[in-house]
N, C-alpha and C positions, 0 to 999 in steps of 0.2 A: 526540525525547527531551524531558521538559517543563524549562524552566528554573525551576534555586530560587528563582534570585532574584525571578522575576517572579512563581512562584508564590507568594511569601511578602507579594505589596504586598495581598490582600484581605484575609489574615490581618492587617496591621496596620492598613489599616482600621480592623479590630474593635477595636483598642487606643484609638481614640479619639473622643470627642463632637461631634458638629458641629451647630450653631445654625447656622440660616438669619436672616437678617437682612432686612429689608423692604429693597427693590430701587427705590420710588417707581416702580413702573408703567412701568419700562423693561424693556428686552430682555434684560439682564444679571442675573445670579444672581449673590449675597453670602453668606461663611458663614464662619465660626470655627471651630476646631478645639482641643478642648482635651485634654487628655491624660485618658484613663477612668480607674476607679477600677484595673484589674487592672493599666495599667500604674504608674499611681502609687504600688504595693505593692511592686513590682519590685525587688533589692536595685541600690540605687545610684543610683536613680531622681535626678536633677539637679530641688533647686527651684527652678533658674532660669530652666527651662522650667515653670515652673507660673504660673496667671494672677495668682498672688498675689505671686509676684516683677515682676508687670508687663510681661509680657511673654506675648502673643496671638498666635497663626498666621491670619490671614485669608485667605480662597482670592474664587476669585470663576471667572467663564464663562459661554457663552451657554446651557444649559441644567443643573436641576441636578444631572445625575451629573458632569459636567463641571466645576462647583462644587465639589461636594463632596471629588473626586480633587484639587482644587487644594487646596481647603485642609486636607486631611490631609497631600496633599505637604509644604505647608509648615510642621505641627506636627509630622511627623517629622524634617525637616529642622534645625525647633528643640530636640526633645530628643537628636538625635544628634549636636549641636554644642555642646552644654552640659557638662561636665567631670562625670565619673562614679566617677572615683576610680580607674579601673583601666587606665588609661593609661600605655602605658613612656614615662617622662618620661627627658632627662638634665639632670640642672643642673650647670651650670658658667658660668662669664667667657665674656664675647662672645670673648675672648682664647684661652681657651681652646677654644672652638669652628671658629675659624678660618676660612679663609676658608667652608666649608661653611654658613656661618652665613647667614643674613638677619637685619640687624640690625630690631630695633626701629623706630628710625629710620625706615630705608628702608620700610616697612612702613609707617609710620604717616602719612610723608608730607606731614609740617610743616616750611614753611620756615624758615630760621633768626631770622626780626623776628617768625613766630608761636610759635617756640616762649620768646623772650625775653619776650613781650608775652603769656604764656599766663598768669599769673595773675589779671592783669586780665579778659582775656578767661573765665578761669574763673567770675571771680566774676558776670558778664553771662552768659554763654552756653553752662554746665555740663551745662544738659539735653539740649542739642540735639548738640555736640560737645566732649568735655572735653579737655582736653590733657595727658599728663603731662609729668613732670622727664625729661630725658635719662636714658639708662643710665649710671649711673658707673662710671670704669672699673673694671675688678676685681669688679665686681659680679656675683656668682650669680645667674640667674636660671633655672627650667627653661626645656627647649627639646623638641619633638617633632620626630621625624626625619618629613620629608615628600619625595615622590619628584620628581626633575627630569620634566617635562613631554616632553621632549625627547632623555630618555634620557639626561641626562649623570647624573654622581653625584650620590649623594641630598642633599638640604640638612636645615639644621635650623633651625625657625619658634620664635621665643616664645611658650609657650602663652598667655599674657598675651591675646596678639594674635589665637592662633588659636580658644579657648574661647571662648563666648559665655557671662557672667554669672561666669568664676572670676575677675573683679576689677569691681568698681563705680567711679562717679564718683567723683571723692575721695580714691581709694585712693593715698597717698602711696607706697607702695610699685610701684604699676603699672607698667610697661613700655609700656603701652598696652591700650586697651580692646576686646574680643571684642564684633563683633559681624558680621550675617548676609550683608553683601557677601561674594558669590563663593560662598556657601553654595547645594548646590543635592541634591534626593534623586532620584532616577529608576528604571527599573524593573531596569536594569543598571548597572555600572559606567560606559560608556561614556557611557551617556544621560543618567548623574548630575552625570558632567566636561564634557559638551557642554553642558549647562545652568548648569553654575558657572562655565565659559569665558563663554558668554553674559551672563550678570549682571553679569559683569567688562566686557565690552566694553559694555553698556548704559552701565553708571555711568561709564565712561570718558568716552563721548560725550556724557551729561548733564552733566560740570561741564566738560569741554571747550564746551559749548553756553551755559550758564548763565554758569560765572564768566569765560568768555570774551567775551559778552556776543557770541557770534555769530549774524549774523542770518541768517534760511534763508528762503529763499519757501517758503511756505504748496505741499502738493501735494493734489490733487487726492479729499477722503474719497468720493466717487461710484468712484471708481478702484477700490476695496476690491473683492478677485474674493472670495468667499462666503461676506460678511455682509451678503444684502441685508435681512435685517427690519431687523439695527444701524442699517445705514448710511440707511435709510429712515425709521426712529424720527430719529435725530439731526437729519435733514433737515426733520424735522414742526417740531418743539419750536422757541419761541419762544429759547432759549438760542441760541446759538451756539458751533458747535464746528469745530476745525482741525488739520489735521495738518504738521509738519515732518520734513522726510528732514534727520535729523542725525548721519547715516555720516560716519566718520573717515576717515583716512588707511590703516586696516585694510580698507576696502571690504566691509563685514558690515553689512549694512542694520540700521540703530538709526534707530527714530521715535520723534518726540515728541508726543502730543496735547490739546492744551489746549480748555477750554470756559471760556464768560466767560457774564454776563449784557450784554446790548445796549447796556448803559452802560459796558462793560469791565470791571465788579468783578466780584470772585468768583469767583477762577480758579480752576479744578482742572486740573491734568494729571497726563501718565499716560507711563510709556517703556517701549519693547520691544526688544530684540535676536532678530532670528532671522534663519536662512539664508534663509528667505523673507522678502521682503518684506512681501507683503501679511496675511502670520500675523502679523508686528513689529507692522503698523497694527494691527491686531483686538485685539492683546496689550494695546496701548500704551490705546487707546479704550476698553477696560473697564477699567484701570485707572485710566483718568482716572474714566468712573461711579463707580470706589470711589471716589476721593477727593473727589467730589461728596456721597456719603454722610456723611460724615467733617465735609465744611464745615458739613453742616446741624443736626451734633450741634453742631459749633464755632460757629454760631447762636445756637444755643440756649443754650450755654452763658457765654457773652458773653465779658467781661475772664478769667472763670474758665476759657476753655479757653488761655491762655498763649501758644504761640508761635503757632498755629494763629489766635489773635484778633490778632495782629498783621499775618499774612499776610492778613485779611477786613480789614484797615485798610488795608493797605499796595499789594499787587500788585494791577496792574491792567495791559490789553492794552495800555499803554503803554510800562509797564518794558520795558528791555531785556533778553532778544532776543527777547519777546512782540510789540515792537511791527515785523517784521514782517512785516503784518496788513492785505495793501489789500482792500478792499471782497468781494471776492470773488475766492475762493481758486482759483488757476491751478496747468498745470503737472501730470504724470501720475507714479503714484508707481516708484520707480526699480526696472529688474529684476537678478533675481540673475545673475551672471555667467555666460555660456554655458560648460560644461562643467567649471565646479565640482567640485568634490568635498565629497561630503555629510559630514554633522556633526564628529566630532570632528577627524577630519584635517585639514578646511578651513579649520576657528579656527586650528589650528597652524599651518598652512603660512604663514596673514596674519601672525600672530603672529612668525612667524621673521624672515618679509619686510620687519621693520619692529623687526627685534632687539629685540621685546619678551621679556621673559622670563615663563615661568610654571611652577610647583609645584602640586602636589593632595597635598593632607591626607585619608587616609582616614578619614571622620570615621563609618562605617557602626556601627552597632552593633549584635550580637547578638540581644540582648534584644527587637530591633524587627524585623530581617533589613531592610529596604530599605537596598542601595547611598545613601551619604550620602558626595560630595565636597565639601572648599571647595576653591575655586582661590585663589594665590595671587598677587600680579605686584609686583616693585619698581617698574616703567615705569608702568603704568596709572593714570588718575587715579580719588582718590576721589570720589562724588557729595558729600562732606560737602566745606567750604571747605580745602582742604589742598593749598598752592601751592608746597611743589616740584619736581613733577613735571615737566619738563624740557618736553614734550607736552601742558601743558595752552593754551598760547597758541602752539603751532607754527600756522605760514600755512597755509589749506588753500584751496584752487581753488574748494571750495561753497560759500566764506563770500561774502555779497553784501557784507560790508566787512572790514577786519581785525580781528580778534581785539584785546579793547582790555579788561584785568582791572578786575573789576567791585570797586569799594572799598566797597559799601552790605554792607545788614544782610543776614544769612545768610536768606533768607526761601524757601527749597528745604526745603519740611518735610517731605516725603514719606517 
């Protein structure tokens, strides 16, 4: 019997534009995805998924249909996270909400000296991370009903937090800013939530890695089971490049991979979550190629590319937890647990095991037909600097020292 759902992902396809983007004569395929002319006539169409609000889907893979399915993935992804207008909202007091509620707050995931010391920091670092004012109490704000992961009762999210683009930088009234962590489209439901599960525990791992300043040995990129042109290209180039197993306390393989030039500047990296491992590495290593793309417009661009020209000034295979980094990289990459249970079930079961909680927002829309989840988590840390997450500096047995919070400049631009 054919499935709608899957059936409808070439039909959306056709809704949208993809540029290919020069690659610099490596392995890996680049490419953008904007939204075509038929769907931008569409009634209700969000400009905040259009490129003129600033905001691009980029895909990337090792050959380009494989491109291309990425980066439509994730301009669908972006217009069915963007606020449409035909949303059952409720608004009401967090008070009024009840416990049902996720507050704001917990959601947004700033401790209490970041959110007193948020003006200042506004006025420095607005582009990158803004902060808003607490919710006051008695305050109305809406809220969209989203379902327990786990089968309890349903909750209700701030759309604030859960839209992407229905509140901007600035916005005195925000509750918090919409954006694409935990957003993920797929060809069913299932495979939409295992991949917005996924994003969640990546980014979990990255500031647990980052502003924990934990150090991981380098494992093994010759280990990669079936990317041998990648992992042979990588191995040619006078660049240098590295992988770290930066798996949590969930045991869901999350990698990190970084390339420097020979002198240590110039870093890009890249991160993956997957039930494999060696898919995590492949993930994470073109992602790092994109952001090697990225640095050399931020090159070119000089002082004028902004935060991006402060990280080509600033990070180098020094910083910590880049540094690391001995001579040559040891150590074979970690496997997935014998007798697992595959995708969605197995993120949950970690998840439980570890009273993490999590929600899904159905974010799919009509007008496009692909399955569109975000996940949501009060426990999980964000990749952006947001320290009170109780788990961002918990002890973990892989760390080759303890966890020790990083106080430098937010320089994680990805």
């Amino acid at each position: 019997m054919p499935n709608k759902e899957t059936d409808r992902v070439p039909e959306a396809m056709a809704l949208f534009d993809v540029i290919e983007l020069p690659n610099g004569g490596g392995p890996a395929h680049f490419a953008v995805a904007i939204p075509g002319k038929r769907l931008r006539q569409m009634p209700g169409f969000p400009g905040a998924a259009l490129p003129e609000a600033g905001r691009m889907a980029s895909g990337r893979g090792l050959d380009a249909p494989q491109c291309r399915a990425s980066s439509v993935g994730e301009a669908v992804e972006l217009a069915s996270c963007c606020a449409w207008g035909d949303e059952r909202l409720v608004a009401a007091s967090l008070k009024e909400i009840g416990a049902a509620a996720l507050p704001p707050e917990a959601l947004n995931g700033f401790d209490r000296s970041q959110v007193e010391e948020r003006e200042a920091w506004n006025a420095a670092h607005s582009s990158f991370d803004w902060r808003p004012a607490p919710l006051a109490d008695g305050t109305p704000i809406d809220w969209i009903e989203v379902e327990d992961a786990f089968g309890g009762a349903a909750k209700f999210a701030p759309t604030d937090f859960v839209f992407i683009g229905l509140r901007e930088v600035g916005d005195s009234q925000a509750a918090a800013i919409g954006d694409s962590n935990g957003c993920a489209a797929g060809e069913d439901a299932e495979t939409a939530k295992t991949a917005a599960v996924l994003e969640l525990v990546e980014r979990d791992a990255t500031a647990r890695w980052w502003y924990g300043r934990r150090r991981r040995a380098p494992i093994d990129i010759a280990a990669i089971e079936g990317a041998a042109e990648l992992t042979g290209w990588l191995a040619g180039r006078e660049r240098r490049s590295f992988l770290f197993d930066i798996t949590t306390d969930l045991d869901i393989p999350v990698i990190a991979a970084m390339s420097a030039e020979p002198n240590g500047c110039d870093i890009a990296l890249g991160f993956a979550a997957r039930l494999d491992p060696h898919l995590a590495a492949i993930s994470a290593l073109t992602e790092m190629l994109q952001m090697e793309v990225s640095l050399s417009a931020a090159r070119a661009l000089g002082d004028a590319a902004g935060s991006w020209a402060y990280w080509l000034r600033t990070a180098r295979t020094s910083t910590p937890p880049l540094d690391a980094t001995p001579g040559v990289p040891s150590g074979t990459l970690l496997k997935a647990a014998p007798g697992q249970r595959s995708g969605l079930s197995a993120l949950l079961d970690a998840c439980a095991r570890r009273n993490v909680d999590l929600c899904f927002a159905d974010m799919t829309r009509p007008a496009i037909g692909v399955p569109v989840f975000r996940a949501l988590s009060t426990a999980l840390c964000h990749y952006k600097p947001r320290f009170a997450r109780s788990r961002l500096l918990d002890a973990d047995p892989r760390d080759l020292a303890p966890a020790a919070q990083w106080a430098g400049e937010p320089w994680l631009v990805i």
